[in-house]
N, C-alpha and C positions, 0 to 999 in steps of 0.2 A: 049713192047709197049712204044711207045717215052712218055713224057712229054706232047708234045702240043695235042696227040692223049687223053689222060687219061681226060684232061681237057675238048676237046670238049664233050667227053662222058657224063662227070657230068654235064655240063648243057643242053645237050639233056635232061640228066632225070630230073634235075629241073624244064625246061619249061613241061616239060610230069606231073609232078605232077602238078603245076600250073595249065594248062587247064584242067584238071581233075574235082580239086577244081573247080573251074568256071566256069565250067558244072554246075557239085552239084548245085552249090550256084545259077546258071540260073534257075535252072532246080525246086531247094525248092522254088523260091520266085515269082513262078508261081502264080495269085491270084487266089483266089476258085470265081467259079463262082457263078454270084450276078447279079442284076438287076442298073442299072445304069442311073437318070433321067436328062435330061435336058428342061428346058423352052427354049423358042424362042419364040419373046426375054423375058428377066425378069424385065422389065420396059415399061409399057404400057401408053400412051398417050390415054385415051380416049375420048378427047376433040375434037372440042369443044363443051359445052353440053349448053344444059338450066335447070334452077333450076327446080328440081321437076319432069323433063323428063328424061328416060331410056337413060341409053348412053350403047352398048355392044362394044366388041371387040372379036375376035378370039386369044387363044395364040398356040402354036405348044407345047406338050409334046412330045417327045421324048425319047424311053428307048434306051440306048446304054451300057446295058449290056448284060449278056447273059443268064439270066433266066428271067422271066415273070415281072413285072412291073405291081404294084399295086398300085392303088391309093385309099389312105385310105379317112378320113375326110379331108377337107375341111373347114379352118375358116376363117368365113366372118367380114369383115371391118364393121364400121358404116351405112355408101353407099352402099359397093358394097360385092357383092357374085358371086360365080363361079359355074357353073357343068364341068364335064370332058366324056366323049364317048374316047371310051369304058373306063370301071374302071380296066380293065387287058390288062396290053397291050406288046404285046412278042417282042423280041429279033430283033432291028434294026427295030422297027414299030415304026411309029408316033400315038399319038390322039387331040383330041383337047378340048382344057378348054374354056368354054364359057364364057365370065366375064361379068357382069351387073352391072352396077352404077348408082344410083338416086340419089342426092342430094339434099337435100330442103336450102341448106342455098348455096349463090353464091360466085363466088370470085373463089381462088386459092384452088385447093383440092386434099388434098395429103392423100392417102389411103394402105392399107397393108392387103394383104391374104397370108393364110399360106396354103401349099399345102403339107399332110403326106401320106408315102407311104411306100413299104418296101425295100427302097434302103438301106442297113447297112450303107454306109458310107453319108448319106444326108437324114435322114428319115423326116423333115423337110426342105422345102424351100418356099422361099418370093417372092412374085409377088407385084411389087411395082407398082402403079396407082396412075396417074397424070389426071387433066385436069383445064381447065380454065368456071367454070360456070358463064355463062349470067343471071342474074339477068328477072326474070316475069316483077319485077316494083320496083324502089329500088331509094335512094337520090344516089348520086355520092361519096358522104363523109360519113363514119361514124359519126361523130361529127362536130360541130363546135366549136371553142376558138378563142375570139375575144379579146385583149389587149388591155389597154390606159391610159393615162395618167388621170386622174382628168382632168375636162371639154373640151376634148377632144371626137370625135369620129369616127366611123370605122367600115366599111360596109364590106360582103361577101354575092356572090353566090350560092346557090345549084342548083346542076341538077336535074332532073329526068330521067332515065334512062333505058333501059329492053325492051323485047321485045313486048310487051302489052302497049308499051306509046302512040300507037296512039288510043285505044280502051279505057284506061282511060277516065273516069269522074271526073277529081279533083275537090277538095271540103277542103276548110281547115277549120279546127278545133279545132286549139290547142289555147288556154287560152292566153289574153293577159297579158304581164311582162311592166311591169312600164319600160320606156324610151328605149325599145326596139322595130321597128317596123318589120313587116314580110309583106315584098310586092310582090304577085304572079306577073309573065311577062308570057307572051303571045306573040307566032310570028303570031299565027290565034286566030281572038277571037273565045273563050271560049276553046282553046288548052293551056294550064298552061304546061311549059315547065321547067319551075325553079320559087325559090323566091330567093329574097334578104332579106339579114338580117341585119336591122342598128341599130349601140348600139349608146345611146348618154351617155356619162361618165358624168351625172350630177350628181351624187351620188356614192358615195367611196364603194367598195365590188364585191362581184359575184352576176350578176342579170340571172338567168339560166332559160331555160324552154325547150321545145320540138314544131317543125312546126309540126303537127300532121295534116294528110289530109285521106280524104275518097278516094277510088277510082273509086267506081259503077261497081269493076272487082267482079268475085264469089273468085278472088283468088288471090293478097291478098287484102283484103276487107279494109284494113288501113297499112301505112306506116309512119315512124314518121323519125323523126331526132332533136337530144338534141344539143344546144345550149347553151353559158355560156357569157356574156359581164363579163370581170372581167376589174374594172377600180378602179385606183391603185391611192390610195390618198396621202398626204402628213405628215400622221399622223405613224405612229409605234409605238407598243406596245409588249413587250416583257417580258414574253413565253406571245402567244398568247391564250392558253388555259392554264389558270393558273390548276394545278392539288393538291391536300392536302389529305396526309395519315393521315385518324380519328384513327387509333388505336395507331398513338404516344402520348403518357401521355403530359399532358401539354397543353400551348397554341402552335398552329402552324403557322406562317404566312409565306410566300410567293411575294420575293419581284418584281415587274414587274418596267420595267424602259420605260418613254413615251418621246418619242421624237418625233418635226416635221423638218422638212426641211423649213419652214415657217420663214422668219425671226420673231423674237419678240416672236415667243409662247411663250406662256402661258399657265398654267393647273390654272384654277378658281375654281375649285371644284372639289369632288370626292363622291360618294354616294351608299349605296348598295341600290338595286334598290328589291332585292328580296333577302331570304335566310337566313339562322343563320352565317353571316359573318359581319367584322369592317372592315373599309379601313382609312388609313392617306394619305396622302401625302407630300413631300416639295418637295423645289429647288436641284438638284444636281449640283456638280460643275458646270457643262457644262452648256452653260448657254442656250441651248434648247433641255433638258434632266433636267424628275421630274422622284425621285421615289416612287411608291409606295406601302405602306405594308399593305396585306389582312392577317387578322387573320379568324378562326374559332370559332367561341363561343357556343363551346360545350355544353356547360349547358341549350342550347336552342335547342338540338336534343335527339331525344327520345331515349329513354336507348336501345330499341330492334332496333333503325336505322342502317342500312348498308350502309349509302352515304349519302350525302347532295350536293344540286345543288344550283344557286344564280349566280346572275347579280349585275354587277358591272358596274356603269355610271360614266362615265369622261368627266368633263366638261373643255373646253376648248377653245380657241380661233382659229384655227386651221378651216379653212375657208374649207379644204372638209368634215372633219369629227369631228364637234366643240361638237356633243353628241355620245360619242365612249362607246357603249355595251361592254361589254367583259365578256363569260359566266364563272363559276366558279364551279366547279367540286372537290369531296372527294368520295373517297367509302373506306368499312373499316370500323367494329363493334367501335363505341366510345368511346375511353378510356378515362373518367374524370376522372383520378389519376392525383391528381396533384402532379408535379417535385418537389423535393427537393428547387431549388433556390427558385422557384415563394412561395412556404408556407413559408421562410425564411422573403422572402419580404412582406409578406400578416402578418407575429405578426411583 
């Protein structure tokens, strides 16, 4: 036998064991049969809905394995919940899962059910549901925030909105806020379509409240919307909420620095206005920058007190905010031990 004959021989037998192997190895990694689920599809729009009303959809289950397909529980979202027809469902059959979603709150709504069943390799899957809910009767904004300057000011609309706004009775309610007015408009009388809201900045802080209106629906019977004028004076004080730990032994104080933007300020006085607290003041460098030091005076809180609160009044020249509050805060069992230094200085 030549040479180039021996060599073709040996690789006939190599490729003959090769496909042999790869038979086998076809042949073992056969899968056992199993039941195999698919959704169609696995993200549901069931939009667009109204608040409070049933929104349904259909989805397709699908078994595309080759034993029977079970569907076990079913876990339902906040909204929405599902049934399934049939609960066994065989080899290349569809069924169908029913989804139901009520929402009582409107807006954008994003939801999640779990569908369990006995597929071994996805015994768990997610049905994700979407839609966009229409409001019954609702403001257009969540909130209002209205900015400004010290004696400056600054108006906003709100709507009203939903599907119930021509069966509305508006009626407002809500409580008047010093230098803030709330004015209903009307394109038909006695149809209230929105208010306006005007801050006037004549006084330094946050002046907040709520347009609160009735509606004469059975459903919702009131609708509100919170409102804030924040107008921004010319005064600063710093930490704004002074804080003091009572179980440090000793005197404590806490220095706060008051600055205006005002040419010429001045701080004329300083006073605790309520509290077991002392305050000083001077001039700092700067020459429109004072600071000042709030102590605690322990020995005028009761041995079993946990906290002590107190008001602290700055007087000032400072044309938006010339008498400036500032509350005053400690919590924390009272240590009157007195330090080392201070009994030194006290003989």
């Amino acid at each position: 036998m030549g040479r180039a004959t021996a060599l073709s021989l040996l690789l006939i037998a190599l490729c003959a064991d090769a496909c042999r192997a790869r038979a086998r190895g076809v042949i073992g990694s056969a899968p056992p049969p199993a039941p195999r689920i698919k959704l169609d599809p696995f993200k549901v729009d069931m939009g667009p809905g109204i608040q409070d009303e049933a929104m349904r959809k259909t989805v397709l289950i699908r078994n595309e394995g080759t034993l029977a397909l079970e569907i076990g529980d079913i876990t339902s979202s906040r909204f929405c919940s599902a049934t399934t027809l049939p609960k066994v469902i065989e080899p290349a059959k569809t069924g169908q899962l029913v989804v139901t979603c009520r929402s009582d709150l409107y807006g954008p709504m994003r939801e999640e059910i779990a569908i369990h069943s006995n597929d071994p390799k996805l015994p768990m899957v997610t049905l994700r549901l979407v839609a966009e809910v229409t409001p019954l009767l609702a403001f257009d904004v969540p909130s209002v925030e209205l900015k400004m300057p010290f004696g400056e000011e600054r108006s906003q609309e709100v709507r009203l909105v939903g599907v119930l706004i021509e069966k509305a009775r508006i009626r407002s309610k809500g409580p008047a806020v010093p230098d803030v007015d709330v004015i209903p408009s009307s394109s038909q009388p006695g149809k209230v379509r929105s208010f306006g809201i005007h801050c006037r900045g004549r006084q330094s802080g946050v002046h907040s409240g709520n347009i609160i209106i009735t509606t004469g629906l059975e459903r919702p019977k009131e609708i509100a919307v919170p409102f804030a004028c924040n107008v921004v004076g010319t005064l600063e004080v710093s930490p704004t909420n002074p804080y003091f730990n009572l179980k440090i032994s000793g005197a404590e104080a806490v220095r706060l620095k008051v600055r205006s933007s005002q040419p010429g300020f001045e701080v004329e006085a300083v006073r605790i206005t309520e509290g077991p607290f002392a305050a000083k003041f001077e001039h700092a460098e700067d020459d429109n920058t004072y600071r000042i030091d709030v102590t605690v005076l322990k020995d005028r809180i009761e041995d079993e007190a946990r906290s002590a609160t107190g008001t602290l009044l700055i007087v000032s020249n400072d044309r938006t905010e010339p008498r400036k509050e500032v509350p005053l805060f400690g919590t924390g069992r009272v240590n009157k031990a007195t330090a080392p230094g201070e009994a030194a200085s006290a003989n």
